[in-house]
C-alpha positions as CSV (number, residue, x, y, z in Angstrom):
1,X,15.3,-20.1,5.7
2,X,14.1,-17.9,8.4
3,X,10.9,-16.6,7.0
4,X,10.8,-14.3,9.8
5,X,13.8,-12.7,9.6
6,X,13.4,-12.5,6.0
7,X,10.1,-10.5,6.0
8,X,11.1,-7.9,8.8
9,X,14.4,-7.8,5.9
10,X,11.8,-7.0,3.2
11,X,10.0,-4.8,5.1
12,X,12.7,-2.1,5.8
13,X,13.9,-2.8,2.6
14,X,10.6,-2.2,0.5
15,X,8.3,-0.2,2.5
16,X,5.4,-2.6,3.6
17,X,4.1,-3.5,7.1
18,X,2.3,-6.5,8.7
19,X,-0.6,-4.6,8.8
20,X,-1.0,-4.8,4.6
21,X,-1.5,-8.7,5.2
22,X,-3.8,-7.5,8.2
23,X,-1.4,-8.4,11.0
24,X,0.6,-7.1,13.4
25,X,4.0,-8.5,13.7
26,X,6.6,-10.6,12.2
27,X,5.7,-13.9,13.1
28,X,3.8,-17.5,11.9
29,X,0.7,-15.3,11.6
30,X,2.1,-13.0,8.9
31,X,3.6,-16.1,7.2
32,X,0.7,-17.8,6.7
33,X,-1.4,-14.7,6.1
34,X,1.3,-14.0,3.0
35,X,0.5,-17.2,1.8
36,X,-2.8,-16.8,2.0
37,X,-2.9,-13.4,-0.1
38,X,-0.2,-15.1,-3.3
39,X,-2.4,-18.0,-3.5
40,X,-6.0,-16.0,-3.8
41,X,-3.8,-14.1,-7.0
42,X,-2.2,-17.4,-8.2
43,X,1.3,-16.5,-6.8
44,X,3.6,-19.7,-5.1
45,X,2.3,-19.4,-1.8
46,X,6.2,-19.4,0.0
47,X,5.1,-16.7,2.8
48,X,7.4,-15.0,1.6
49,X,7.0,-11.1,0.7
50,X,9.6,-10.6,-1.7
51,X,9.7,-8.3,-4.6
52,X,7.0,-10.2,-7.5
53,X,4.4,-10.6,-4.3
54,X,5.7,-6.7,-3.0
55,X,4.7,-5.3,-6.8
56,X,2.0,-6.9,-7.2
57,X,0.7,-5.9,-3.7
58,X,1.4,-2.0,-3.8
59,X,-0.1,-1.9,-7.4
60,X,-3.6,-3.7,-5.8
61,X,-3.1,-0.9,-2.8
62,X,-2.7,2.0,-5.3
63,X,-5.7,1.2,-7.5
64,X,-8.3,0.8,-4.6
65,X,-5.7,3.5,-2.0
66,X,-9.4,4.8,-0.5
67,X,-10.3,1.2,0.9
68,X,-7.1,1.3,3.0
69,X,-7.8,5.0,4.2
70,X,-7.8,4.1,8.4
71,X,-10.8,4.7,10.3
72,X,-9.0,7.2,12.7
73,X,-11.6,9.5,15.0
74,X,-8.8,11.5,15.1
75,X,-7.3,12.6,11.9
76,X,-9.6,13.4,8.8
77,X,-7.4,13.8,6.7
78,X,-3.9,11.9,4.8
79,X,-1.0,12.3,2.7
80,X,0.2,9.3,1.1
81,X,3.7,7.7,1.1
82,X,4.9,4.7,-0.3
83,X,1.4,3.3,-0.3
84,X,1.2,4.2,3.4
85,X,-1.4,7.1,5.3
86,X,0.1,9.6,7.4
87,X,-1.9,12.4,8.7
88,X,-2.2,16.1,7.8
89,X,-4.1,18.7,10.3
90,X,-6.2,20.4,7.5
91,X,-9.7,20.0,6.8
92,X,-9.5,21.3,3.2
93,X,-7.4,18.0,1.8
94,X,-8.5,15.8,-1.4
95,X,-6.8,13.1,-2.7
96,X,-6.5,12.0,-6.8
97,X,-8.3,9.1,-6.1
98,X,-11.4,11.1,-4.8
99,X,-14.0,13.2,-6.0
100,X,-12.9,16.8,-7.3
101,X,-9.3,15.5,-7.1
102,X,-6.5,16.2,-9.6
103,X,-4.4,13.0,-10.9
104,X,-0.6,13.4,-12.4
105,X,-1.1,11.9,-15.8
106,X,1.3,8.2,-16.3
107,X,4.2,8.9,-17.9
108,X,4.7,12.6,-16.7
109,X,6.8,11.4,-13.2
110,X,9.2,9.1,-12.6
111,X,7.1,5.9,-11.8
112,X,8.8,3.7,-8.8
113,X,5.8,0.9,-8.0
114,X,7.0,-1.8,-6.3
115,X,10.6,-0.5,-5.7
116,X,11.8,0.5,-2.3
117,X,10.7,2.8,-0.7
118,X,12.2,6.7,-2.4
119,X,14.6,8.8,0.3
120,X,13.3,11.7,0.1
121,X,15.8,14.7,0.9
122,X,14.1,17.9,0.3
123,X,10.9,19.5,-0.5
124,X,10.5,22.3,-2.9
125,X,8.2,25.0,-2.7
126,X,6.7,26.9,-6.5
127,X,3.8,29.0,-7.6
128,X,2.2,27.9,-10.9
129,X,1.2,31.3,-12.3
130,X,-2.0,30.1,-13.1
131,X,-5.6,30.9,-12.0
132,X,-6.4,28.3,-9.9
133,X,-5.4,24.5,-9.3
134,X,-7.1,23.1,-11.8
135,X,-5.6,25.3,-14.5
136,X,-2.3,24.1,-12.8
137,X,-3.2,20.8,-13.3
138,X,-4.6,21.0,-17.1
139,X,-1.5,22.9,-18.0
140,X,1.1,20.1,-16.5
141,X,-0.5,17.9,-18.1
142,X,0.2,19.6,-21.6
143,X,3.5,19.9,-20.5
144,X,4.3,16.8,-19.5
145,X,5.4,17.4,-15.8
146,X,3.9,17.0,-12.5
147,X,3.8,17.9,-9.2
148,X,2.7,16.3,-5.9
149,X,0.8,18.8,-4.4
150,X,-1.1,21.9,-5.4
151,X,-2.5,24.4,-3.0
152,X,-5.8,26.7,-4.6
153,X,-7.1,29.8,-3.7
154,X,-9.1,28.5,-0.6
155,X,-6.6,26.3,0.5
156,X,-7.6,23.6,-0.9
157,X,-4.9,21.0,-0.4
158,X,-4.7,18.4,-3.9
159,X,-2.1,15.1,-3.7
160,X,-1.6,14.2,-7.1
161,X,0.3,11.0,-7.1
162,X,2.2,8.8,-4.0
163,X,4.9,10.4,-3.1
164,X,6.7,7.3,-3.9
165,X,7.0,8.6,-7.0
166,X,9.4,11.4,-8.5
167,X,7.5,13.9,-9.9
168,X,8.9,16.0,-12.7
169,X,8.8,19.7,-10.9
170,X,12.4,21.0,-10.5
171,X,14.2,20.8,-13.8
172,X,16.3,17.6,-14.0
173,X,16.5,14.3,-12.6
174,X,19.1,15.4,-10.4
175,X,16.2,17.5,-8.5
176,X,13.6,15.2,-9.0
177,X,14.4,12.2,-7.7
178,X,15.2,13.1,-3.7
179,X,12.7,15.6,-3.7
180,X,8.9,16.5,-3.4
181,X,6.8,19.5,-4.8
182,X,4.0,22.2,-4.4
183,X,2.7,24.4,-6.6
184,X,0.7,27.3,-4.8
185,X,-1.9,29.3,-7.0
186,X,-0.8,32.7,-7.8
187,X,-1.3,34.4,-11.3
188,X,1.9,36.4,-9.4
189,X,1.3,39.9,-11.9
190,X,-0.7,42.5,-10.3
191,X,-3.4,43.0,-13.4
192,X,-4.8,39.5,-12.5
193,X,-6.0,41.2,-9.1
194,X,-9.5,42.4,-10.9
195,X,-10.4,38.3,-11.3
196,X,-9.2,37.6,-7.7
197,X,-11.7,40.3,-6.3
198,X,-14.3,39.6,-9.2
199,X,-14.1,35.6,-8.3
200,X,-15.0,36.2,-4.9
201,X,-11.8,35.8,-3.7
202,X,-10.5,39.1,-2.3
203,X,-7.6,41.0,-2.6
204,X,-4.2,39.4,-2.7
205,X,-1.3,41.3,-1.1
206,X,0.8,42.9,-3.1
207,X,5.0,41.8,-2.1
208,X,7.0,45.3,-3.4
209,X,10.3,44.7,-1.4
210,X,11.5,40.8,-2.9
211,X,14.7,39.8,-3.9
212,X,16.0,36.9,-5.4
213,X,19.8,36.2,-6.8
214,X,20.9,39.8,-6.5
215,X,17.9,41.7,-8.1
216,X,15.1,43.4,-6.7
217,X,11.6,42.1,-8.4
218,X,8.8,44.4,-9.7
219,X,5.7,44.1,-7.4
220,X,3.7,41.3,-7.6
221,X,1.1,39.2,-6.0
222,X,1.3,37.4,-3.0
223,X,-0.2,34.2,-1.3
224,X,-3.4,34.3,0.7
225,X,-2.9,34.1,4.5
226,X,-5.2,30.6,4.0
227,X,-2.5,29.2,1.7
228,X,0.5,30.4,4.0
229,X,-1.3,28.5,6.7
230,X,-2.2,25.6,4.3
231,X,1.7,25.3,3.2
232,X,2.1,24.7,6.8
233,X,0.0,22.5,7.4
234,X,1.8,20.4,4.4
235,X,5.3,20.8,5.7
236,X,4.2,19.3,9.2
237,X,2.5,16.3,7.1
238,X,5.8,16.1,4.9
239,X,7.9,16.6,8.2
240,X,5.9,13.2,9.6
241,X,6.0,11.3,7.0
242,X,9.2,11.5,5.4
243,X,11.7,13.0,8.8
244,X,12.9,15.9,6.2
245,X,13.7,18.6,8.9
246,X,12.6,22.3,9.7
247,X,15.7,22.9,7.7
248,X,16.2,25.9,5.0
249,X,18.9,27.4,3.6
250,X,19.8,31.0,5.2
251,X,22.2,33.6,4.8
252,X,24.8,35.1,7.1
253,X,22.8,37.2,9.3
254,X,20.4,34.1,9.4
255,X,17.5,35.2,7.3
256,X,16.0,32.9,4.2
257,X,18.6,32.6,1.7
258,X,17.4,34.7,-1.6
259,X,19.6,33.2,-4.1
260,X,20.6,29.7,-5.6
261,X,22.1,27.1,-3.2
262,X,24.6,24.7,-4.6
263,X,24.4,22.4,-1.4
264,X,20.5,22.1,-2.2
265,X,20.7,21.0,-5.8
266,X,24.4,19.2,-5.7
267,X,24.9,18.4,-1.6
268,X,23.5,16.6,1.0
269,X,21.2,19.5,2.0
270,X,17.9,18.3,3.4
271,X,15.0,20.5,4.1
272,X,12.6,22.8,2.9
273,X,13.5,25.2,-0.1
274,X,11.9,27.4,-3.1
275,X,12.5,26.7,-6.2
276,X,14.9,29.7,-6.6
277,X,16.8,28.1,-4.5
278,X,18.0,24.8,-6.7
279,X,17.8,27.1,-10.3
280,X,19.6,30.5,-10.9
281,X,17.0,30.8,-13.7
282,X,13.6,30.6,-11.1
283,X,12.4,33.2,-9.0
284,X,9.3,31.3,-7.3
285,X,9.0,31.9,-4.4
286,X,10.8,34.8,-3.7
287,X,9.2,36.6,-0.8
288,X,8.2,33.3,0.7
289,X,9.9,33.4,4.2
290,X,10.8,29.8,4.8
291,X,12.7,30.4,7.9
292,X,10.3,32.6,9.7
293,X,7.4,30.7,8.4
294,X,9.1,26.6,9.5
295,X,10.5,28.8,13.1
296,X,6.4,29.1,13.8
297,X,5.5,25.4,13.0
298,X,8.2,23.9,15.0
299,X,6.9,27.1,17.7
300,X,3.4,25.5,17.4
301,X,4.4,22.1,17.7
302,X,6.9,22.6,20.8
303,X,3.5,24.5,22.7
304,X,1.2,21.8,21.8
305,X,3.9,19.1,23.3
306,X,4.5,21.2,26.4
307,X,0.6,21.3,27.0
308,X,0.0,17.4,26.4
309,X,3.1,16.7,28.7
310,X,1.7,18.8,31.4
């Protein structure tokens, strides 16, 4: 057998790099390194990374994830996929596994350890109707659901579980399993805009002109310009590690679609979308501009490129 070849096979197939066995390429090294790692843990050492030695290897990455954080000058800051770091530009960011983080609670998601790696097609965007992140949290937990991310007041930026795994956030397996979620803080009715000023927070803005599958909404709260700006962030962090494009779905004069998509929650649709958008019964987030708001990250990211290739 060529253990090579095989490896580089597993490799694509599961999700892993050299780098887990602390080398760099396909090759005698790795081999030996492999076999070095199953015998330590009392696996036949064969050099071989196949699925027993690829469980048993993402489970020992997931329960110590902060020892394999890299020591990048550069980026602060990670999202995690598959068991792998990729960075996200925002200082505000904490992970479950550190202190002040939130944790999806076993049993709540769709739990895919060891397995290859999840295609992820779409990310869907929600508000929580709760006070703050942690309420979020608290209440999913009672529920029984999860979600990946959740944004607070401040910004604040909370990974709840690998994105590996399917979190229950959009209504059905059919939704859950290609997809990845965020709930953004917002009590959403205007008589919880007392505790926002009282809290310290400040005023939110008030949205009075949102539609969603045909009806115009009542007013309602809005989302702080830091978590607009945070929800950025994300979707370029998302964008990176997964290659889910700038994509959402639009209407015929090329604005953000307002209503439910069948191509989103039955298709091969891959983007960015609310939740309104995959359930005729949702409305979050109406008044979220996904078009306008993705047009000014890819805008960002095209003037930053011009200016390093200058």
């Amino acid at each position: 057998m060529d253990k090579h070849f095989y490896n580089e096979a597993s490799s694509k197939k599961l999700g892993w790099e050299p780098s887990w066995f602390g080398e760099k390429y396909f090759d005698d090294k790795l081999v030996r390194a492999i076999k070095k790692w199953q015998k330590e843990r009392g696996i036949t050492g064969d050099g071989l990374c196949g699925p027993m030695t690829f469980r048993r290897l993402w489970t020992e990455r997931q329960a110590n994830i902060d020892d394999y954080k890299p020591s990048d000058a550069y980026y602060s800051n990670y999202i995690i996929y598959n068991g792998e770091f990729h960075p996200i530009e925002w200082d505000k960011f904490v992970l479950w596994s550190e202190k002040g983080g939130h944790e999806a609670r076993r049993g709540n998601y769709y739990d895919y350890s060891g397995r290859p790696k999840r295609k992820i097609r779409y990310f869907v965007n929600h508000w929580d109707v709760c006070l703050s992140s942690k309420s979020t949290q608290s209440i999913l937990d009672r529920r029984g659901i999860s979600v990946h991310f959740l944004i607070d007041n401040d910004g604040t930026i909370y990974q709840t579980l690998d994105l590996q795994h399917a979190a229950w956030h959009a209504g059905s397996s059919r939704t859950n399993r290609p997809s990845v979620g965020v709930e953004i803080t917002n009590a959403y009715y205007p008589k919880y805009q007392d505790w926002y000023v009282k809290n310290g927070f400040g005023e939110r803005p008030i949205i009075d002109d949102a539609w969603v599958h045909g009806e115009k909404l009542d007013p309602f709260l809005d989302f702080y310009p830091e978590q607009i700006e945070a929800v950025k962030a994300l979707w370029k962090a998302i964008k990176g590690a997964t290659g889910i494009p700038y994509e959402t779905p639009t209407s015929q004069f090329d604005k953000t679609s307002t209503k439910y998509e069948q191509e989103v929650a039955y298709g091969s649709f891959t983007g960015f979308v609310s939740h309104y958008h995959i359930s005729k019964g949702k409305i979050d987030c109406a008044g979220l501009d996904l078009k306008t708001l993705l047009d000014e990250v890819k805008y960002n990211i095209d003037i930053l490129d011009t200016v390093k290739n200058k």
